[in-house]
C-alpha positions in Angstrom: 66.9 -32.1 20.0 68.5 -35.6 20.8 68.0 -37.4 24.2 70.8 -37.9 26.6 70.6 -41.3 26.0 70.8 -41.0 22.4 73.7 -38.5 22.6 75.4 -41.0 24.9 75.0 -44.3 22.8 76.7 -42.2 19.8 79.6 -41.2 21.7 80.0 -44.9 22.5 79.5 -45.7 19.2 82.4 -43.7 17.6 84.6 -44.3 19.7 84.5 -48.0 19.0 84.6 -47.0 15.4 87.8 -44.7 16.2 89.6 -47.7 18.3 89.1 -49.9 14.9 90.5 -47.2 12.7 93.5 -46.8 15.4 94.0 -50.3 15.1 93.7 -50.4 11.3 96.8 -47.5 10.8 98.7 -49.2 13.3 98.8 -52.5 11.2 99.0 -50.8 7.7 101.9 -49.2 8.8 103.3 -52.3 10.2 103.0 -54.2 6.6 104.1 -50.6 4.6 107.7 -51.0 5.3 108.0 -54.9 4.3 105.8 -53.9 1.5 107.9 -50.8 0.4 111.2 -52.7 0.9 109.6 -55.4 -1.4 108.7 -53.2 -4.0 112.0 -51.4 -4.5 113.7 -54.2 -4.4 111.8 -55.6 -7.3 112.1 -52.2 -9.6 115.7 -52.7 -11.0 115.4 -56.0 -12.1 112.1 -55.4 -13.8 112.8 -52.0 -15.5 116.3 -53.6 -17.2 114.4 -56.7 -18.0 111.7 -54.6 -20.0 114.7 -52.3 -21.2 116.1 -56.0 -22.5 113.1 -56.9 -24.2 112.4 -53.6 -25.4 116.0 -53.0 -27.4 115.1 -56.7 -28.6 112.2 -55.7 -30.2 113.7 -53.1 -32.2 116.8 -54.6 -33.2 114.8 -57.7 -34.3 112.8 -57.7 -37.8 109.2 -59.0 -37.8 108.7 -61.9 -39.8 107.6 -65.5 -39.8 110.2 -66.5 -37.5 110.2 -63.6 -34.8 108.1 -64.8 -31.9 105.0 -62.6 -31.4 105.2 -62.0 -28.1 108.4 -59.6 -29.1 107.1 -58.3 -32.4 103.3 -58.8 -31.9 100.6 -60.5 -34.1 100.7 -57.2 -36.6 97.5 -55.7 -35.7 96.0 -54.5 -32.6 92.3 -55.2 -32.8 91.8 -56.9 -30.0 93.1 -55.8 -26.3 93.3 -57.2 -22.7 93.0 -55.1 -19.8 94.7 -56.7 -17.3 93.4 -54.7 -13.9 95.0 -55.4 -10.5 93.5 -54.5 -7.5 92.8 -55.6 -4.1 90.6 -57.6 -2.4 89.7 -55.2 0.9 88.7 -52.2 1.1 89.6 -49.2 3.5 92.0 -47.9 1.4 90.9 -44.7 0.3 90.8 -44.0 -3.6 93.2 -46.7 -4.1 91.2 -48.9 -6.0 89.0 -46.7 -7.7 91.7 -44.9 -8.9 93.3 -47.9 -10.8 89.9 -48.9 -12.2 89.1 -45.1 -13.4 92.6 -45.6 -15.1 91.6 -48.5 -16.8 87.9 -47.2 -18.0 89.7 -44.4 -19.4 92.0 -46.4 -21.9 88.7 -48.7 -22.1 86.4 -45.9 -23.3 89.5 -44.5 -25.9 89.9 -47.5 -27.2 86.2 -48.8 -27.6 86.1 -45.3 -29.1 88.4 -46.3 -31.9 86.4 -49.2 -32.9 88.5 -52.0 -30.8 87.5 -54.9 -29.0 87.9 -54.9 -25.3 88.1 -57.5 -23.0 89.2 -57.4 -18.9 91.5 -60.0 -17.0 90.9 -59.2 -13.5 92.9 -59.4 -10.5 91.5 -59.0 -7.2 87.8 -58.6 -6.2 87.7 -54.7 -5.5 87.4 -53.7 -9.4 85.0 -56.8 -10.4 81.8 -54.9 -9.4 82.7 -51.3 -11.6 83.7 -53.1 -14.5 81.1 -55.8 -14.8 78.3 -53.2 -14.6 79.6 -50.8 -17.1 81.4 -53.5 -19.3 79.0 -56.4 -19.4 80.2 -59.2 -20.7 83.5 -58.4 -21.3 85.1 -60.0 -18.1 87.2 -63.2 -19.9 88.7 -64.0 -16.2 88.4 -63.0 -12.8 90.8 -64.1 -10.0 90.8 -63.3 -6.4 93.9 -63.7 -3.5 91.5 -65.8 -1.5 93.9 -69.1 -1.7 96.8 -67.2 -1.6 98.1 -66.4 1.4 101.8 -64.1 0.4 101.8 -63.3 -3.4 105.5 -64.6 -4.7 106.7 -64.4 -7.8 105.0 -68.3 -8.1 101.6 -66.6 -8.4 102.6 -63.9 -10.6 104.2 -66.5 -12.6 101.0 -68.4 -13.0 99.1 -65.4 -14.1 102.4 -64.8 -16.5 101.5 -68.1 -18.0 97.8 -68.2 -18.5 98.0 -64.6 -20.6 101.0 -65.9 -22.8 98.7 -69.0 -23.3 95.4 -66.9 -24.5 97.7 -64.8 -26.2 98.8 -67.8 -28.3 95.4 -69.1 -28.8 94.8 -65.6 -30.3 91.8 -64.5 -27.6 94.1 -60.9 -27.8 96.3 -58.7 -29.7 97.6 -56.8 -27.4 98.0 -56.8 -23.4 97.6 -53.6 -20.8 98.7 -53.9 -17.5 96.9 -51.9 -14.9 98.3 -51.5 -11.3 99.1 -48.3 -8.6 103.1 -47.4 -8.8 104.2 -47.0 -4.9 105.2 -43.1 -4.6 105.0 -42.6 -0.6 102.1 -43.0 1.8 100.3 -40.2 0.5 100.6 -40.8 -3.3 100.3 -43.7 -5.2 100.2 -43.3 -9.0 97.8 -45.7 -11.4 99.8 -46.7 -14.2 99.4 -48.4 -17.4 102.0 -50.9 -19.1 101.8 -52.4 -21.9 103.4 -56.1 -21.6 102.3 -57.8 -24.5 103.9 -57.6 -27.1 106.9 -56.0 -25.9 106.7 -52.2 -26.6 108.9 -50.7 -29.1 111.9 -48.7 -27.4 112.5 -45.2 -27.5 114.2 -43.6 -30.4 117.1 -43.3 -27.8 117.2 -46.8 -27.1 117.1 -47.4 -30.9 120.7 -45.4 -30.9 121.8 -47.5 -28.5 120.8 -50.8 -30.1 122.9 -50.5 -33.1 125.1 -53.3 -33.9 124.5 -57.6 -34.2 123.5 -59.7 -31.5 125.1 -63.2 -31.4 122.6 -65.5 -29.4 123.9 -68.4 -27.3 123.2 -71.2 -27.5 120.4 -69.6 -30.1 118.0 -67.1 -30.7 114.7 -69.4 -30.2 115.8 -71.1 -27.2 116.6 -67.5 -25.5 113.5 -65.6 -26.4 111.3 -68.5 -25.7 112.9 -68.7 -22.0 112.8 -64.7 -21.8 109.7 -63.3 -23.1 107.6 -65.5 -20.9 109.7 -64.4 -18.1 109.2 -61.2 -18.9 106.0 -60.9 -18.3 105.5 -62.9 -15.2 108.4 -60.4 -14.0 106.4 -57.2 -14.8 103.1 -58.9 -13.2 104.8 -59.3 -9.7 106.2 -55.8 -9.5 103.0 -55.0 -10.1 101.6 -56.3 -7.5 104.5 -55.8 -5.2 103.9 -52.0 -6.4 100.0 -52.7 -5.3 100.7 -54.2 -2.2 103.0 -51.4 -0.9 100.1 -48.6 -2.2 97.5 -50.4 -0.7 98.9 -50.1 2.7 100.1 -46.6 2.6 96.4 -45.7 1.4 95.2 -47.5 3.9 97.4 -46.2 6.3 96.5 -42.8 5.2 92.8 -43.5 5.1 92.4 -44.9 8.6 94.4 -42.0 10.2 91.9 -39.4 8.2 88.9 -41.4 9.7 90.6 -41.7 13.4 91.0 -38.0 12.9 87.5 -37.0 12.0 86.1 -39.5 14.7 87.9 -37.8 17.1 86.4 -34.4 16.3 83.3 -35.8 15.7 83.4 -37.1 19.5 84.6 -34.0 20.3 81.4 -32.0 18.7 78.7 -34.8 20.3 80.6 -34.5 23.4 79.6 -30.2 23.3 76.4 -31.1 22.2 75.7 -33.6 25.3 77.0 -31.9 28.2 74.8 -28.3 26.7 72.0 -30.8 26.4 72.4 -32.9 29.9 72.7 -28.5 31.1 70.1 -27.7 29.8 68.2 -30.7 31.4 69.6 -29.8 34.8 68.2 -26.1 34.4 64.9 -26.9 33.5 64.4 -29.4 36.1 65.6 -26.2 38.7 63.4 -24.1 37.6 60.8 -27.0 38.0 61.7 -27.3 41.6 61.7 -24.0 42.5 58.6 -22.8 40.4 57.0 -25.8 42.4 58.3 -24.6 45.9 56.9 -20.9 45.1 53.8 -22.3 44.6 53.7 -24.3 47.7 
């Protein structure tokens, strides 16, 4: 059986842990509704802009001309996983759960005899990755000199993959992030962004008919594709940032939660123990007296 004392110093001790998990919620759910608002905001302009691209691709005819960023290199033996994650913990599965995503498509598509390679974002999925992909890590960034990701960062990150993709390091690019649901749910999902992925058979209805380009076809699509993809990398992680403070939101009020009845339980546990103390101490005293 554990000592008073013992008893005592745990109390003390999870209660410090519950006031840090308080604290924790409180600014998660502080940051969630600039991050949600942020997010949303972002969705509309990035779903037409890939809706753009993506009736582009189909209307337009690969050949020598067509830029391959639209139409794509024409094979797909080499692919980029492009993972975004965070770089703190204490937010639940959220991480894992965009890195499991990723392994998945990984594992299908090392399965199929392609070459993978990973462009990571964030610290949280480094670890995973490099131990069960070794050597397969071409870049690894963290938010460390970034203090409010804009659409500046994302547009660096935009430009370094359309300049590896041009150098031919890949064929094709996978964008993995966590699409901002509510606090409770956040959903991993994959998007391809380069090249731009063929439309629906829908959207092919739709896209009937000529296209006149102005001023001309080059200048456009050479302003717009890269654009494109710095524009789905920041909802992305506009979509990241809002899911990693509801998880963490959600996390920290689970743990204040299970502190509290774990305080509750070693609070029982003391006062039987510091009782049961007290009533062999009695029956000390009075066997003593009886004996006197």
């Amino acid at each position: 059986m554990a000592s008073l004392k013992t008893l005592k110093n745990r109390i003390s001790s999870v209660k410090s842990t519950q006031k840090i998990t308080k604290a924790k919620k409180m600014v998660a759910a502080a940051k969630l509704r600039r991050a949600q608002e942020a997010a949303e905001a972002a969705r509309p302009y990035a779903e037409k802009m890939g809706e753009v691209m993506a009736s582009l691709s189909q209307r337009i005819t690969p050949g020598p001309g067509a830029s391959p960023l639209l139409v794509g290199t024409g094979k797909a033996d080499v692919h980029l996983l492009v993972v975004a994650t965070s770089d703190r913990g204490l937010a639940g599965a959220f991480n894992a759960n965009i890195v499991k995503r990723a392994r998945q498509t990984a594992d299908k598509l090392i399965a199929a005899g392609k070459e993978v390679k990973f462009y990571l974002i964030g610290k949280k999925g480094r670890a995973v990755i490099n131990r069960i992909y070794p050597g397969r890590i071409v870049h690894f960034q963290d938010f460390a000199d970034v203090k409010n990701v804009d659409f500046l960062y994302a547009r660096r990150v935009g430009q370094d993959l359309v300049a590896r993709f041009r150098e031919g390091e890949f064929d094709v690019a996978h964008y993995f992030f966590s699409k901002f649901q509510s606090a409770l749910v956040q959903q991993p999902t994959e998007q391809q962004i380069i090249p731009v992925p063929v439309s629906s058979d829908a959207d092919a209805e739709r896209a009937t008919g000529p296209i006149e380009y102005e001023p001309s076809e080059e200048a456009i699509l050479d302003e717009l594709l890269p654009r494109n993809v710095a524009v789905q990398i920041f909802k992305g992680l506009l979509e990241n940032a809002a899911s990693e403070q509801g998880a963490s939101m959600t996390a920290m009020d689970n743990a204040t939660r299970n502190a509290g009845d774990l305080i509750n339980t070693l609070t029982i546990q003391y006062n039987r123990t510091r009782q049961a103390v007290i009533t062999t101490e009695l029956v000390e005293i009075i066997s003593g007296a009886e004996a006197l």
